[in-house]
mmCIF file of the N, C-alpha and C atoms, coordinates in Angstrom:
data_MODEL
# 
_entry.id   MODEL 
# 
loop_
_atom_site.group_PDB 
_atom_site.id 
_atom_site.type_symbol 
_atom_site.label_atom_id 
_atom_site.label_alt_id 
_atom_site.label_comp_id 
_atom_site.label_asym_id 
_atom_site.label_entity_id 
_atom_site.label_seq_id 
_atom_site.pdbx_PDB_ins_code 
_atom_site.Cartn_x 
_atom_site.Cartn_y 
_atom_site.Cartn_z 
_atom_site.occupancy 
_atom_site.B_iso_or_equiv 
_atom_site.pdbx_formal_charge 
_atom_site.auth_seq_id 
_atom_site.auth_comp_id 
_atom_site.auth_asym_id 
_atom_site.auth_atom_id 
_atom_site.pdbx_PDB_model_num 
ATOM 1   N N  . UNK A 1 1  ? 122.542 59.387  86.166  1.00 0.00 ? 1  UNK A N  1 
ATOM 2   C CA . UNK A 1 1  ? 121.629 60.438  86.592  1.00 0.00 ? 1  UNK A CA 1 
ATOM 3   C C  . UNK A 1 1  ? 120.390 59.810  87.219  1.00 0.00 ? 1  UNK A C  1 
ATOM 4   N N  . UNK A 1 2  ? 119.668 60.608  88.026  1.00 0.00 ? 2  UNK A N  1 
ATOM 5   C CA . UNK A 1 2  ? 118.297 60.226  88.781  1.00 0.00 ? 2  UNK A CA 1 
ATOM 6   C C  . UNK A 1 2  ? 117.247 60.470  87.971  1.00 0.00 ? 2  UNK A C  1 
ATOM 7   N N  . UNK A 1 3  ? 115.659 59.901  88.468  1.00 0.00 ? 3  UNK A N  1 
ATOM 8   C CA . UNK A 1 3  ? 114.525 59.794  87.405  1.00 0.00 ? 3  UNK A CA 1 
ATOM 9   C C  . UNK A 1 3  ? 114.741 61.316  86.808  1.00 0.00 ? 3  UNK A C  1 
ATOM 10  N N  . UNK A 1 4  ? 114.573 62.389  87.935  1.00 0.00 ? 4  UNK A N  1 
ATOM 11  C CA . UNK A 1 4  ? 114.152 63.623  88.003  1.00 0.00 ? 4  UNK A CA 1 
ATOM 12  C C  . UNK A 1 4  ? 115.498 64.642  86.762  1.00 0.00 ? 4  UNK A C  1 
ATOM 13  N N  . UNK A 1 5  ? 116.495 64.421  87.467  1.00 0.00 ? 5  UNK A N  1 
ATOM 14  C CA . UNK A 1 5  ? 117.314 64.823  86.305  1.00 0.00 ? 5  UNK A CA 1 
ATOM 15  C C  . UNK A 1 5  ? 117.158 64.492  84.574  1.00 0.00 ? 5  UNK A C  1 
ATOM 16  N N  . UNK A 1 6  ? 116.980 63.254  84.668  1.00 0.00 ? 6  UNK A N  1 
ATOM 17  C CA . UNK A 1 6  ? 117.177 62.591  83.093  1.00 0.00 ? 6  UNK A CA 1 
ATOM 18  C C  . UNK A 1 6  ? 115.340 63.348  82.671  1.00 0.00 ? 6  UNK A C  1 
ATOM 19  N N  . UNK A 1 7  ? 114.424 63.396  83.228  1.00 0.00 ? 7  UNK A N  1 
ATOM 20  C CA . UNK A 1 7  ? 113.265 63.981  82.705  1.00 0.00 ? 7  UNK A CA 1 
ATOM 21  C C  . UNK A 1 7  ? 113.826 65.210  82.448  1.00 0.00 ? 7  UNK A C  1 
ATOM 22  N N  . UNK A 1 8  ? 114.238 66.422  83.245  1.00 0.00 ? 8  UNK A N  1 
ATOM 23  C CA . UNK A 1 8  ? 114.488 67.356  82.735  1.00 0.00 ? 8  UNK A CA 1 
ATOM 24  C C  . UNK A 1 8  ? 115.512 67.805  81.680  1.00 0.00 ? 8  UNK A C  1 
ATOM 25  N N  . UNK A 1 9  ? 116.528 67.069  81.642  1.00 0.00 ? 9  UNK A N  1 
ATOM 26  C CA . UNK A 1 9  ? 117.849 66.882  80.367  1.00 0.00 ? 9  UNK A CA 1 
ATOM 27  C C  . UNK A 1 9  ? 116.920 66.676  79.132  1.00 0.00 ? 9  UNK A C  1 
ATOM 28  N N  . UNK A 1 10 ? 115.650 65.901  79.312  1.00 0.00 ? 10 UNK A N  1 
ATOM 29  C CA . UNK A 1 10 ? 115.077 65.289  77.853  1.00 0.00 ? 10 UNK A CA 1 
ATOM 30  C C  . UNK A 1 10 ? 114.376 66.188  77.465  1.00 0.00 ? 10 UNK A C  1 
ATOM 31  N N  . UNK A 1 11 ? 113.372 67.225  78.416  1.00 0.00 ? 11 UNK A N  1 
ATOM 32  C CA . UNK A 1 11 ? 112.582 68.435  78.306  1.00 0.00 ? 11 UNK A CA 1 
ATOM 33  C C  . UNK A 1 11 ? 113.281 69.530  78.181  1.00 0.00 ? 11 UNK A C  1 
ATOM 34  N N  . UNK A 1 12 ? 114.267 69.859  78.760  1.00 0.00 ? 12 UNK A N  1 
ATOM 35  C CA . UNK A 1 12 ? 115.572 71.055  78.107  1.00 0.00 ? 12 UNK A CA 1 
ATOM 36  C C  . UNK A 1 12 ? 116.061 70.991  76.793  1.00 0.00 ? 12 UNK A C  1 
ATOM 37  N N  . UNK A 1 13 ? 116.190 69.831  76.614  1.00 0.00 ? 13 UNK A N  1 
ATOM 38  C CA . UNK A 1 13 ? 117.044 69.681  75.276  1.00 0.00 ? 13 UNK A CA 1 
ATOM 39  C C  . UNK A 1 13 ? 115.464 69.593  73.906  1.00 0.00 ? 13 UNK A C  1 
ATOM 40  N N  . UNK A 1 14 ? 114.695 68.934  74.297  1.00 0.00 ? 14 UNK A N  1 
ATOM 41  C CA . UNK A 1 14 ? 113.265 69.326  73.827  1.00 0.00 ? 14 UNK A CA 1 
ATOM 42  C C  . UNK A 1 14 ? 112.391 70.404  74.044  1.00 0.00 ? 14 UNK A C  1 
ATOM 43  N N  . UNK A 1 15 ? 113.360 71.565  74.643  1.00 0.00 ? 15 UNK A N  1 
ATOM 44  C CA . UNK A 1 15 ? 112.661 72.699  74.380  1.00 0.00 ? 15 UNK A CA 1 
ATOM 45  C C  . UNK A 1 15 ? 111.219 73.125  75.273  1.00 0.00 ? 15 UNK A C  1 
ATOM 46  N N  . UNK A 1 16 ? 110.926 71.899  75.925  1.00 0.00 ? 16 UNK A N  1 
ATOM 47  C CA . UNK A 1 16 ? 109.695 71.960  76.717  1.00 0.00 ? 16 UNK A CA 1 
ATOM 48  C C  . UNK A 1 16 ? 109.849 73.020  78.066  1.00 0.00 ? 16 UNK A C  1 
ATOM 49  N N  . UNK A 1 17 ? 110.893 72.876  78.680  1.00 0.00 ? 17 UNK A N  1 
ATOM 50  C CA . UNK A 1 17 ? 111.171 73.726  79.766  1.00 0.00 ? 17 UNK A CA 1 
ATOM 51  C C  . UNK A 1 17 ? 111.294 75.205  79.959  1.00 0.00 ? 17 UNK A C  1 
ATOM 52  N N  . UNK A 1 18 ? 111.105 75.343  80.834  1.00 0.00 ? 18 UNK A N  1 
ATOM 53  C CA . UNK A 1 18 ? 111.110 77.282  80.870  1.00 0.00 ? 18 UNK A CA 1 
ATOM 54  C C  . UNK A 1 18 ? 111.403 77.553  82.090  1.00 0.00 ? 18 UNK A C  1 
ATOM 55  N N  . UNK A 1 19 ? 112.232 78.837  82.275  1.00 0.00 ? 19 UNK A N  1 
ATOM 56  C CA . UNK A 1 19 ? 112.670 78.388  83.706  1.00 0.00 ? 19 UNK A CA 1 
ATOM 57  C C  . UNK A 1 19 ? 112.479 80.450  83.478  1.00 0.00 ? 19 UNK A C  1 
ATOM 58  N N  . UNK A 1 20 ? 111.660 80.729  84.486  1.00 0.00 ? 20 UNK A N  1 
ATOM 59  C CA . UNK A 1 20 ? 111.253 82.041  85.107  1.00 0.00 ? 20 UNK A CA 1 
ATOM 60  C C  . UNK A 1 20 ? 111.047 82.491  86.662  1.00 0.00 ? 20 UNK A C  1 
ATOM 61  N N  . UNK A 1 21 ? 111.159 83.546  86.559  1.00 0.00 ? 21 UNK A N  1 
ATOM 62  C CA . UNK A 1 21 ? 111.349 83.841  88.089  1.00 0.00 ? 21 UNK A CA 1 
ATOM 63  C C  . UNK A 1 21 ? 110.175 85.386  88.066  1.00 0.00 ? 21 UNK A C  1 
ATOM 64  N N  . UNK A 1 22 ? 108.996 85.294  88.348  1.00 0.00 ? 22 UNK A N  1 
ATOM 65  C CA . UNK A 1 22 ? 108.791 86.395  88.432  1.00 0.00 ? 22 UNK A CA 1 
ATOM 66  C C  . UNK A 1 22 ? 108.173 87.047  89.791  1.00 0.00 ? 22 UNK A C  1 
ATOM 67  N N  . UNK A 1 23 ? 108.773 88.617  90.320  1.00 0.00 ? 23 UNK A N  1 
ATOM 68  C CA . UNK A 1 23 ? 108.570 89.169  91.316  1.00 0.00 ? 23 UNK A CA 1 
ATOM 69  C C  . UNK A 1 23 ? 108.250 90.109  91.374  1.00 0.00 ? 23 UNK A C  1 
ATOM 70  N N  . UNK A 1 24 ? 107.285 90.321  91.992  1.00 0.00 ? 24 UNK A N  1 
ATOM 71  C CA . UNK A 1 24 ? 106.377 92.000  92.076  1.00 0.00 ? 24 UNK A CA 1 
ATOM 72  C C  . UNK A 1 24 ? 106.034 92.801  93.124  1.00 0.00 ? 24 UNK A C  1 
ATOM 73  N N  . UNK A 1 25 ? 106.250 93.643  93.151  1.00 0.00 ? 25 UNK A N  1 
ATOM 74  C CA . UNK A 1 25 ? 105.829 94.074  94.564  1.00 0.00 ? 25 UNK A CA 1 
ATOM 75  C C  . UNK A 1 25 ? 104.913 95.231  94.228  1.00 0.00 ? 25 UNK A C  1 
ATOM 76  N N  . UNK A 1 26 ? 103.790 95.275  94.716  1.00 0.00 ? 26 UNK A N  1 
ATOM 77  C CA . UNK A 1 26 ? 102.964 96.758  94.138  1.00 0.00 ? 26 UNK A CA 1 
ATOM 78  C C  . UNK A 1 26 ? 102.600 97.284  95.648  1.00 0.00 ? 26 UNK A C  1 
ATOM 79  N N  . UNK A 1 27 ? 102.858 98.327  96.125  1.00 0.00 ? 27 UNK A N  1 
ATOM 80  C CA . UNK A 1 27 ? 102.373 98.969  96.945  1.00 0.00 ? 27 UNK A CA 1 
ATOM 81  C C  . UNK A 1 27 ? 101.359 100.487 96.469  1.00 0.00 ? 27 UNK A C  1 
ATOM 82  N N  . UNK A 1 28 ? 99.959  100.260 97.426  1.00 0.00 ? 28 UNK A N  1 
ATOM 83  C CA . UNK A 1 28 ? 99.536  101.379 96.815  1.00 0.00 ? 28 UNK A CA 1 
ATOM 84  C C  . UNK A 1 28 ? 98.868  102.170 98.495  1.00 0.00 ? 28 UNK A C  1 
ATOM 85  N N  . UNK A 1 29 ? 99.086  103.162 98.082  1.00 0.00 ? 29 UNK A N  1 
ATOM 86  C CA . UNK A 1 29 ? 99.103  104.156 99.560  1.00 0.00 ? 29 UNK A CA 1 
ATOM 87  C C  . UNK A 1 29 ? 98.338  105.182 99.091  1.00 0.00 ? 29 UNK A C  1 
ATOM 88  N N  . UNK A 1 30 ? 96.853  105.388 99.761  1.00 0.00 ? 30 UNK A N  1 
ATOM 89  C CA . UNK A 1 30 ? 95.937  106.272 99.809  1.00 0.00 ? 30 UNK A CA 1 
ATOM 90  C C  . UNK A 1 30 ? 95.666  107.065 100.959 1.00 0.00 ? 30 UNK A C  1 
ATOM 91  N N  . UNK A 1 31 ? 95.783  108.453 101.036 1.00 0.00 ? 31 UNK A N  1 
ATOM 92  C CA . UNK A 1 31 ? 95.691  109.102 102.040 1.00 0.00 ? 31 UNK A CA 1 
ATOM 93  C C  . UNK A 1 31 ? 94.502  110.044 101.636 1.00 0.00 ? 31 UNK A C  1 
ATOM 94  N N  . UNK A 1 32 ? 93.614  110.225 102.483 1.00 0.00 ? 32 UNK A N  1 
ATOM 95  C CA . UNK A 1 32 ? 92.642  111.440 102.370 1.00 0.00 ? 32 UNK A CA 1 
ATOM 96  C C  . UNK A 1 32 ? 92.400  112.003 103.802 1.00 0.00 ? 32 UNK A C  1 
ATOM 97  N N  . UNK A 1 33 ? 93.083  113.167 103.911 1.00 0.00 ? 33 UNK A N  1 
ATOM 98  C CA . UNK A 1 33 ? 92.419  114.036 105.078 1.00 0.00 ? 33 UNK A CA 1 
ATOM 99  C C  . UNK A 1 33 ? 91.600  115.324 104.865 1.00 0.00 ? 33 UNK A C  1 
ATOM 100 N N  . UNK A 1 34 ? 90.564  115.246 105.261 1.00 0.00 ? 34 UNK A N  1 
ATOM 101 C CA . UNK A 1 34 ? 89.203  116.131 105.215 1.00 0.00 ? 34 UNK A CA 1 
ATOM 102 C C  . UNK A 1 34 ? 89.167  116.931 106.769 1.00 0.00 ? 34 UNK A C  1 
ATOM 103 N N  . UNK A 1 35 ? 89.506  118.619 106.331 1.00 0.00 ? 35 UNK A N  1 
ATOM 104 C CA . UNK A 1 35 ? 89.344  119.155 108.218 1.00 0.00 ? 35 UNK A CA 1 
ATOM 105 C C  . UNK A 1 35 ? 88.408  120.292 107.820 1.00 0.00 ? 35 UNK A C  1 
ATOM 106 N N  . UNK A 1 36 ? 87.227  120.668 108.403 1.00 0.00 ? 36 UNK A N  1 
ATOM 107 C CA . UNK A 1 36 ? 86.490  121.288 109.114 1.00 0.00 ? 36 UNK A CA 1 
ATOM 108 C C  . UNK A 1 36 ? 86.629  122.367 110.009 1.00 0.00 ? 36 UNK A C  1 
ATOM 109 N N  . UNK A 1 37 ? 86.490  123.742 109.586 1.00 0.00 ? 37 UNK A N  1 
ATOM 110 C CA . UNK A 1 37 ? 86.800  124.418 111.134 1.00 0.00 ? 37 UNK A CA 1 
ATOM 111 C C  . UNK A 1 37 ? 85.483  125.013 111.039 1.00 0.00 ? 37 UNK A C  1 
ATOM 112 N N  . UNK A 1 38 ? 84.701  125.385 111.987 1.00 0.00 ? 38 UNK A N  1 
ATOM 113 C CA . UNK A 1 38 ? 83.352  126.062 112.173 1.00 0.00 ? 38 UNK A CA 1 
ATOM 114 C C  . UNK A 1 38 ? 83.801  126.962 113.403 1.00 0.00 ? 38 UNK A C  1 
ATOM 115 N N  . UNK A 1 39 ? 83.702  128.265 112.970 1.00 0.00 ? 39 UNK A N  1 
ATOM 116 C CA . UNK A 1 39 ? 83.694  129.305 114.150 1.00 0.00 ? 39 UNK A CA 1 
ATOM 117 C C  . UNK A 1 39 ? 82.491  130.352 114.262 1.00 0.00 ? 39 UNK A C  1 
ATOM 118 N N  . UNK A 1 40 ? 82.276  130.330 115.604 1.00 0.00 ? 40 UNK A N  1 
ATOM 119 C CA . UNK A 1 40 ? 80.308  131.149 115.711 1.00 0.00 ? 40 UNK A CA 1 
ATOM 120 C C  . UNK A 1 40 ? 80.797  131.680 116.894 1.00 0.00 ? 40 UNK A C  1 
ATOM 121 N N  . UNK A 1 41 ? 80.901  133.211 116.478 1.00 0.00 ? 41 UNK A N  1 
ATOM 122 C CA . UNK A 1 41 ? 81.286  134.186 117.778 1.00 0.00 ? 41 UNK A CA 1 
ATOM 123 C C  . UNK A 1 41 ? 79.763  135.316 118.064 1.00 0.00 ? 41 UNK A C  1 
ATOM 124 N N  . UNK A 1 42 ? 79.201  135.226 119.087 1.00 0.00 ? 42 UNK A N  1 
ATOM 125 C CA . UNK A 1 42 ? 77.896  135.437 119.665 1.00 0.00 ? 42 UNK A CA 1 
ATOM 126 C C  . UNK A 1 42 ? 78.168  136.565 120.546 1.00 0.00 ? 42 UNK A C  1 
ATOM 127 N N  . UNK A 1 43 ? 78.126  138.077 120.115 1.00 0.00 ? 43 UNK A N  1 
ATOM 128 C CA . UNK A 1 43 ? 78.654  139.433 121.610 1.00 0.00 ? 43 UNK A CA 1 
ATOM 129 C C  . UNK A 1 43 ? 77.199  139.806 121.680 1.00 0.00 ? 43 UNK A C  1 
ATOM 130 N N  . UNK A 1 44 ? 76.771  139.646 122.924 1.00 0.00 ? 44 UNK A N  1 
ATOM 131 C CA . UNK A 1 44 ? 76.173  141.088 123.555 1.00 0.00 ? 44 UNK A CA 1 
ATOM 132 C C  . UNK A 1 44 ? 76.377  141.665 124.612 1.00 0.00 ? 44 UNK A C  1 
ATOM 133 N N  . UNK A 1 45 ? 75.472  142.544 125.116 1.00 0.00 ? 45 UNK A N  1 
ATOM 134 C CA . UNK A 1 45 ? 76.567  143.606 125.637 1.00 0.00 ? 45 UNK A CA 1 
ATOM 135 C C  . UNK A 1 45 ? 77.239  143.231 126.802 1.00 0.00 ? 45 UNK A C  1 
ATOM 136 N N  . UNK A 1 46 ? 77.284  142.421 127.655 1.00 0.00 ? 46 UNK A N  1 
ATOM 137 C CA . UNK A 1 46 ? 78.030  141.748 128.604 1.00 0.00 ? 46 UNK A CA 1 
ATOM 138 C C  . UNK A 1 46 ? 78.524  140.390 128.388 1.00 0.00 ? 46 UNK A C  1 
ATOM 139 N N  . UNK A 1 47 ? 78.077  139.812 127.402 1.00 0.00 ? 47 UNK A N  1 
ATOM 140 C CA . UNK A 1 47 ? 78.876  138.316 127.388 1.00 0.00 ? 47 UNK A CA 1 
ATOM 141 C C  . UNK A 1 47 ? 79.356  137.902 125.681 1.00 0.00 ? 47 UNK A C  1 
ATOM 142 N N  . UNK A 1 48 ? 80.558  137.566 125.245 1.00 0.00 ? 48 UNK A N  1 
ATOM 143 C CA . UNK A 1 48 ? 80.825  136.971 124.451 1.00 0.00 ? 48 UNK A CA 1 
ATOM 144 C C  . UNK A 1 48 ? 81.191  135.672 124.483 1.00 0.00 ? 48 UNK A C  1 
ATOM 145 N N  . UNK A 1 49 ? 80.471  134.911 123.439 1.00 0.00 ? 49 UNK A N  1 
ATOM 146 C CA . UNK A 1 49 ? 80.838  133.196 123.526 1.00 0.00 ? 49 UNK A CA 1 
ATOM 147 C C  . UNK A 1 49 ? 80.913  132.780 121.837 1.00 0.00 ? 49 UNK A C  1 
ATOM 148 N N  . UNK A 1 50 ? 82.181  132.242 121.876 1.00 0.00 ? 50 UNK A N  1 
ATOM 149 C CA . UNK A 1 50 ? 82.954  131.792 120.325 1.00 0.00 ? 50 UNK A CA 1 
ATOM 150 C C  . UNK A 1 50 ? 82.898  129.877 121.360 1.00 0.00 ? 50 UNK A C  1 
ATOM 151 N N  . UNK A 1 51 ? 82.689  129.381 119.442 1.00 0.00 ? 51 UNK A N  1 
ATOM 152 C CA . UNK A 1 51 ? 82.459  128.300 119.790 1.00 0.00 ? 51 UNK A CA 1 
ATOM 153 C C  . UNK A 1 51 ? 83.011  127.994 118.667 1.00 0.00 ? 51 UNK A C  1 
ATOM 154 N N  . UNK A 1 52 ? 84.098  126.970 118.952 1.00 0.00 ? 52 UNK A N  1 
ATOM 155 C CA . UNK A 1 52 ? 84.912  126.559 117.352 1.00 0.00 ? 52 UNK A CA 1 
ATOM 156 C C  . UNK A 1 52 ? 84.864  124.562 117.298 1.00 0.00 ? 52 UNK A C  1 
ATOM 157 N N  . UNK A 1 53 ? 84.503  124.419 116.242 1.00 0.00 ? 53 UNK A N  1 
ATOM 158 C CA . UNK A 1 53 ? 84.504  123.236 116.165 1.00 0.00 ? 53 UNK A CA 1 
ATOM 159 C C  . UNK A 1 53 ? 85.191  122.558 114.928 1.00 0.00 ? 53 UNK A C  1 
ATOM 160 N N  . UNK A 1 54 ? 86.182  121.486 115.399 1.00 0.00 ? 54 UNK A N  1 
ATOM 161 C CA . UNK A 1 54 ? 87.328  121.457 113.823 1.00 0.00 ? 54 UNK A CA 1 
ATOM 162 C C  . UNK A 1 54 ? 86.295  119.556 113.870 1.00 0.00 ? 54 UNK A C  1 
ATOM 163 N N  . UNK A 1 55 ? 86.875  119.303 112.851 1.00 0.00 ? 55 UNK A N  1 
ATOM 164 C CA . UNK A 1 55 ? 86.692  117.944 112.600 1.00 0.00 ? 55 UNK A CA 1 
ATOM 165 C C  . UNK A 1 55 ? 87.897  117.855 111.300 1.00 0.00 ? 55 UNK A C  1 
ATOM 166 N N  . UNK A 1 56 ? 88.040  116.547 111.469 1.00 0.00 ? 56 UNK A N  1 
ATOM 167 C CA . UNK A 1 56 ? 89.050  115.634 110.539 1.00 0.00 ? 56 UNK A CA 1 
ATOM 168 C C  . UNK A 1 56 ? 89.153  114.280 110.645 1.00 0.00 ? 56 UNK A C  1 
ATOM 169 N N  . UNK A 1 57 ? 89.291  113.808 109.719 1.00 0.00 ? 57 UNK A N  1 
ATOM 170 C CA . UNK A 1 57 ? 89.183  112.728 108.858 1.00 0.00 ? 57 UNK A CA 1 
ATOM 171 C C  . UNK A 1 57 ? 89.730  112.022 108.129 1.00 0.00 ? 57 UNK A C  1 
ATOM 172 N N  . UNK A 1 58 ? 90.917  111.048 108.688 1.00 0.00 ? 58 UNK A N  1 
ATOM 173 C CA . UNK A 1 58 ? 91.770  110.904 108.142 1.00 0.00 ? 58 UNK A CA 1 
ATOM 174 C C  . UNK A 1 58 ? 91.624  109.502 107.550 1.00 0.00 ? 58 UNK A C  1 
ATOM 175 N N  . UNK A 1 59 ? 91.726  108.531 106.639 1.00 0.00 ? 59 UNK A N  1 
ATOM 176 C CA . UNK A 1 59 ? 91.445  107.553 105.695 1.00 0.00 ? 59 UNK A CA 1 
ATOM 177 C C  . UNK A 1 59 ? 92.631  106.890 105.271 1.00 0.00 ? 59 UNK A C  1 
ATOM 178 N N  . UNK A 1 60 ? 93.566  106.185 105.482 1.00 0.00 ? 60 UNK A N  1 
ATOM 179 C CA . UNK A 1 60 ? 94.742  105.460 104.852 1.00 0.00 ? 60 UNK A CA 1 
ATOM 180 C C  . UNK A 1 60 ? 94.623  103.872 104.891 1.00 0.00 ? 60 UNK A C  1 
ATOM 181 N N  . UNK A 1 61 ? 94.715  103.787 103.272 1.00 0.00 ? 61 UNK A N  1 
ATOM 182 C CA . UNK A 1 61 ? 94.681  102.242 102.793 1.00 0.00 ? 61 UNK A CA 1 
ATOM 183 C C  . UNK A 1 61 ? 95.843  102.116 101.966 1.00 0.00 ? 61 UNK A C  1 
ATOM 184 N N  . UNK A 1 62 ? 96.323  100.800 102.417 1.00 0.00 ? 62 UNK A N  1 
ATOM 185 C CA . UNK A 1 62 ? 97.720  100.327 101.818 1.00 0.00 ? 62 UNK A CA 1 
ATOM 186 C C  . UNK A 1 62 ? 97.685  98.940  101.367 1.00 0.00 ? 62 UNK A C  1 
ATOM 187 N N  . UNK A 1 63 ? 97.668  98.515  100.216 1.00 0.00 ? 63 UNK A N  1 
ATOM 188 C CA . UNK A 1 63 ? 97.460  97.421  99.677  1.00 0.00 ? 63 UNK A CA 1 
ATOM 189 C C  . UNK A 1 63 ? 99.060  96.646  98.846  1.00 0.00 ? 63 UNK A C  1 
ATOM 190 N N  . UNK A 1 64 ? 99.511  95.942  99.497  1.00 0.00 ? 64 UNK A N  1 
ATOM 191 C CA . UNK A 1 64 ? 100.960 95.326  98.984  1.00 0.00 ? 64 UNK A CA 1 
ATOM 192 C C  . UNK A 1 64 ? 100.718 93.568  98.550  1.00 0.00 ? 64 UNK A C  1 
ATOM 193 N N  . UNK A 1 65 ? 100.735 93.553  96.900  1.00 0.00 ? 65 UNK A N  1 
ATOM 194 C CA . UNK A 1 65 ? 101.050 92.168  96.506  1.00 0.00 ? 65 UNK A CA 1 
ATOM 195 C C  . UNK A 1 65 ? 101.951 91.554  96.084  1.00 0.00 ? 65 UNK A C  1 
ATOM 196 N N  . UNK A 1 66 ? 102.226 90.502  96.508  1.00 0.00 ? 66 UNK A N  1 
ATOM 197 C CA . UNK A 1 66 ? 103.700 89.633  96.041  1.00 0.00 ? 66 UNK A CA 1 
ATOM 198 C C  . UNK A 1 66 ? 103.867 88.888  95.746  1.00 0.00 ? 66 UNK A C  1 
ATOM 199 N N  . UNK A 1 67 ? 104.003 88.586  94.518  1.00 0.00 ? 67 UNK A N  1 
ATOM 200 C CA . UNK A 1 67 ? 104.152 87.201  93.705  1.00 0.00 ? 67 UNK A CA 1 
ATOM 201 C C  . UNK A 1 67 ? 105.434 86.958  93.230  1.00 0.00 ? 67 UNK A C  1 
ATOM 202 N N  . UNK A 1 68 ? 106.159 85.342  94.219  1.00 0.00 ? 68 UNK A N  1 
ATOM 203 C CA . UNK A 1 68 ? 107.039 85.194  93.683  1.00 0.00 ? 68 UNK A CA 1 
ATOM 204 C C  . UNK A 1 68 ? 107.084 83.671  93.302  1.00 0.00 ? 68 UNK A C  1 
ATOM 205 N N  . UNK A 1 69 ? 107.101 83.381  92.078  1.00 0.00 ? 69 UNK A N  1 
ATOM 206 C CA . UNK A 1 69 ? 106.970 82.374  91.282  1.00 0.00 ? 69 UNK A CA 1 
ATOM 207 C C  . UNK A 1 69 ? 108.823 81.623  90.647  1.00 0.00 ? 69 UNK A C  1 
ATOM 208 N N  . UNK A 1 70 ? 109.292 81.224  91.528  1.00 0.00 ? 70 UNK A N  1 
ATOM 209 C CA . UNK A 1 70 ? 110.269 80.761  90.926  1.00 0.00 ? 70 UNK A CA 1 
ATOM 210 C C  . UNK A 1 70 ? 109.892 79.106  90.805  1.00 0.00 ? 70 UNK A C  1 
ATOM 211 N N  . UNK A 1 71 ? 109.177 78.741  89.247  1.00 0.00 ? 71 UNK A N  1 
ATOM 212 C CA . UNK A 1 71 ? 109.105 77.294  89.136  1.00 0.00 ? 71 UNK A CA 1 
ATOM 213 C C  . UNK A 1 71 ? 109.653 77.251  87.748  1.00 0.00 ? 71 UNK A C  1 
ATOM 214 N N  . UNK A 1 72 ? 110.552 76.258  87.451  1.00 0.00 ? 72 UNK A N  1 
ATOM 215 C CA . UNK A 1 72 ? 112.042 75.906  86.690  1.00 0.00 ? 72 UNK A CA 1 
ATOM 216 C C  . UNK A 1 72 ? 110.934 75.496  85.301  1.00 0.00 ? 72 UNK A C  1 
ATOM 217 N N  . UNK A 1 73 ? 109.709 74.236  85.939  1.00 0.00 ? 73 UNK A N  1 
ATOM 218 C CA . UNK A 1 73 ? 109.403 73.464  85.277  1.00 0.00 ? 73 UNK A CA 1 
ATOM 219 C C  . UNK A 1 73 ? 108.078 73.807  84.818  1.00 0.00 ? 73 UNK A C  1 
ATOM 220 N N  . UNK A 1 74 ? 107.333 75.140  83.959  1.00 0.00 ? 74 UNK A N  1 
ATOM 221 C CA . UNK A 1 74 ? 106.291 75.364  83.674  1.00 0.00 ? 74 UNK A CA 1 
ATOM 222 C C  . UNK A 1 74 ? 106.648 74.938  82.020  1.00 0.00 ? 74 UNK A C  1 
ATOM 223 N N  . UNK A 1 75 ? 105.361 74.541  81.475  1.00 0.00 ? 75 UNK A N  1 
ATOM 224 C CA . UNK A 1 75 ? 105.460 74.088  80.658  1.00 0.00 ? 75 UNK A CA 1 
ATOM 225 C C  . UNK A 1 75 ? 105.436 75.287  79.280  1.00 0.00 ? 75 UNK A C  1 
ATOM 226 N N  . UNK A 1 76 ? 106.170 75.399  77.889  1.00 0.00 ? 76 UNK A N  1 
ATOM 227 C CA . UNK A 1 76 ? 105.782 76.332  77.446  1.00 0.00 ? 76 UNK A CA 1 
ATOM 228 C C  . UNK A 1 76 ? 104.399 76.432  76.583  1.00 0.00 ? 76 UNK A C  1 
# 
């Protein structure tokens, strides 16, 4: 066997080794939409004037972490 093998045969069999794999994925998705309508209708006797005004507001945050840790040789 090579250096690298015979260290780990001696730490396996001594219990030292740990062999994990861990993977995560978190996605997080925030949406906020905020709408506004303003309507102002103005008659006199010859002229009417409507005046509409919308607003919106739309906000999206997406945050994705990933940890993938496959190391054989962490110590316990």
């Amino acid at each position: 066997m090579d250096g690298w093998m015979d260290e780990w045969m001696v730490g396996w069999m001594n219990g030292y080794w740990k062999s994990e794999k861990l993977s995560y994925t978190t996605t997080t998705t925030t949406t906020t939409t905020t709408t506004t309508t303003t309507t102002t209708t103005t008659t006199t006797t010859t002229t009417t004037t409507t005046t509409t005004t919308t607003t919106t507001t739309t906000t999206t945050t997406t945050t994705t972490t990933t940890n993938n840790n496959n190391n054989w040789n962490n110590r316990l």
